[in-house]
Structures are given as C-alpha cells and as structure tokens.
C-alpha positions as CSV (number, residue, x, y, z in Angstrom):
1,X,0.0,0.0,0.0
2,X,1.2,3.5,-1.2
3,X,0.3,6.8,0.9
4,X,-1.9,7.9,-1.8
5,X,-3.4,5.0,-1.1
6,X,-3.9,4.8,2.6
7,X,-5.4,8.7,1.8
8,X,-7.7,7.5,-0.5
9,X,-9.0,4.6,1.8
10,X,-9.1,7.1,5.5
11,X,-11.4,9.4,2.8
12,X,-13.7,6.3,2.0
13,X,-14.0,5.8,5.7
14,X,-14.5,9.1,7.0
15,X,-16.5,10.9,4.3
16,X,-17.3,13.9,6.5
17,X,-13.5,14.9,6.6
18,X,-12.0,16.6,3.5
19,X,-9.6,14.8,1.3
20,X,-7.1,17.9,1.4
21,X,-7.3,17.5,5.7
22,X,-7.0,13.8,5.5
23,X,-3.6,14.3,3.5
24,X,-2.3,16.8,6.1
25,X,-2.7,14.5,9.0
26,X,-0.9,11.6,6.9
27,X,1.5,13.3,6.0
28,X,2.2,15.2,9.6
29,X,2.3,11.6,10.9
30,X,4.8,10.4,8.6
31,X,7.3,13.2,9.5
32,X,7.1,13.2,13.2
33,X,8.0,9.4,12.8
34,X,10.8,10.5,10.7
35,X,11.6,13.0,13.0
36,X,11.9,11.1,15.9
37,X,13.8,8.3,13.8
38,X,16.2,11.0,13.1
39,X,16.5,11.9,17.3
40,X,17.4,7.8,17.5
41,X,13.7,7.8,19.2
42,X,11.8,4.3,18.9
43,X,8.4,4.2,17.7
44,X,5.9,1.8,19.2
45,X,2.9,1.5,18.3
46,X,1.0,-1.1,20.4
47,X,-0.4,-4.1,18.7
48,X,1.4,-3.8,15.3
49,X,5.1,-3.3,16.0
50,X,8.0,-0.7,16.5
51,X,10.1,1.2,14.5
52,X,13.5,2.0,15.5
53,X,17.7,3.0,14.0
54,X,20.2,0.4,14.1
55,X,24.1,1.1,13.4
56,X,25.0,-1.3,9.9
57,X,29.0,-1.9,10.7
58,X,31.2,-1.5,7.7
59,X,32.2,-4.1,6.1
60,X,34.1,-5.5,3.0
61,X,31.8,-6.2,0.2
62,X,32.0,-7.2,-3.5
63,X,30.3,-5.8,-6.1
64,X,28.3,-8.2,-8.2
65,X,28.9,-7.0,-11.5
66,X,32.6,-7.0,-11.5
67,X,33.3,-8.7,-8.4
68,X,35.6,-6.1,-7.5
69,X,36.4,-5.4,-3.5
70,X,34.6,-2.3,-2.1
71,X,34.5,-1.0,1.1
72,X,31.2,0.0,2.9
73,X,30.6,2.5,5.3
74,X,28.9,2.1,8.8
75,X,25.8,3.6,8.4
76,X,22.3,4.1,10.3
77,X,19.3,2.2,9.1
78,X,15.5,2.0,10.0
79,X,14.6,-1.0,11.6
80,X,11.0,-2.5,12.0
81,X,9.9,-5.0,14.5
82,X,6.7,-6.3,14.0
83,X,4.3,-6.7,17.2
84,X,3.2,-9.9,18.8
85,X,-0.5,-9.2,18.0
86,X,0.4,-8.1,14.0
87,X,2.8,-11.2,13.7
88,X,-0.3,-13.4,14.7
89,X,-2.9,-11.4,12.5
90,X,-0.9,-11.9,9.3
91,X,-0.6,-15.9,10.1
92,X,-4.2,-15.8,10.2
93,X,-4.4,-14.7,7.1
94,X,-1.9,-16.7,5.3
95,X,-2.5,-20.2,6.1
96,X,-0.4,-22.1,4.6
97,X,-2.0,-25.6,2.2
C-alpha cells in the first residue's frame, strides 16, 4: 500500500473529513515518525510493532557485477519490528496448504 493509497481509503471511511485535511494529517504523521527516527527515538505502536535505528557496521563487500572489493561505510538504518498481536494477524491470514 502506497500513501496515496492509505489517503484515499481514511477518505472512503470518514467521508465527513475533506480529502485535502486527510492528507495533512498523513502526512504530519509520517514526518514526526521520521523526526523522531532522526532523534534515534523508537516508535511503538502497540499491537502492530515498533520502529527503530540500528548502526550497519562496515564491512568488506564485493560488487556483483565486476566482483571487485569495495569497502562500505557504517551507516544508520531504519529497523522494523513487527508486534506480537500483527505477527499473529498476518498468520491468520496466510495459512499455509
């Protein structure tokens, strides 16, 4: 699912509320998450997981196409965890035959 997506589906839901304010909120959500991810805040949000900034190491590496050596920076990366509740939801949902 896209964010123009979750837009247009919150608008189908609450019809009383304008498109235009709909797409604020969204959009005010996404960047206090990113925000705080910035801060190295977590983000929990109860019953479908937490988001939070792990440190990648460097490392050696290869590159695929040439299999040349390259070196990689340590870097910070956005981590998500998925909740006990969201973990059990999605098995729910895809049982397997």
């Amino acid at each position: 699912m896209k964010k123009s997506d979750l837009i247009l589906r919150l608008t189908e839901k609450f019809p009383h509320i304008a498109k235009s304010d709909i797409e604020k909120i969204v959009n005010s959500i996404v960047d206090k998450m990113i925000e705080a991810l910035k801060q190295n805040d977590r983000i929990e949000i109860r019953g479908f997981g937490s988001l939070f900034v792990k440190l990648r190491r460097g490392r050696e590496a290869r590159n695929p196409k040439t299999g040349a050596r390259v070196n990689l920076n340590s870097k910070y990366v956005p981590f998500f965890k998925a909740g006990k509740e969201l973990k059990e939801l999605v098995n729910k949902g895809n049982q397997i035959k």
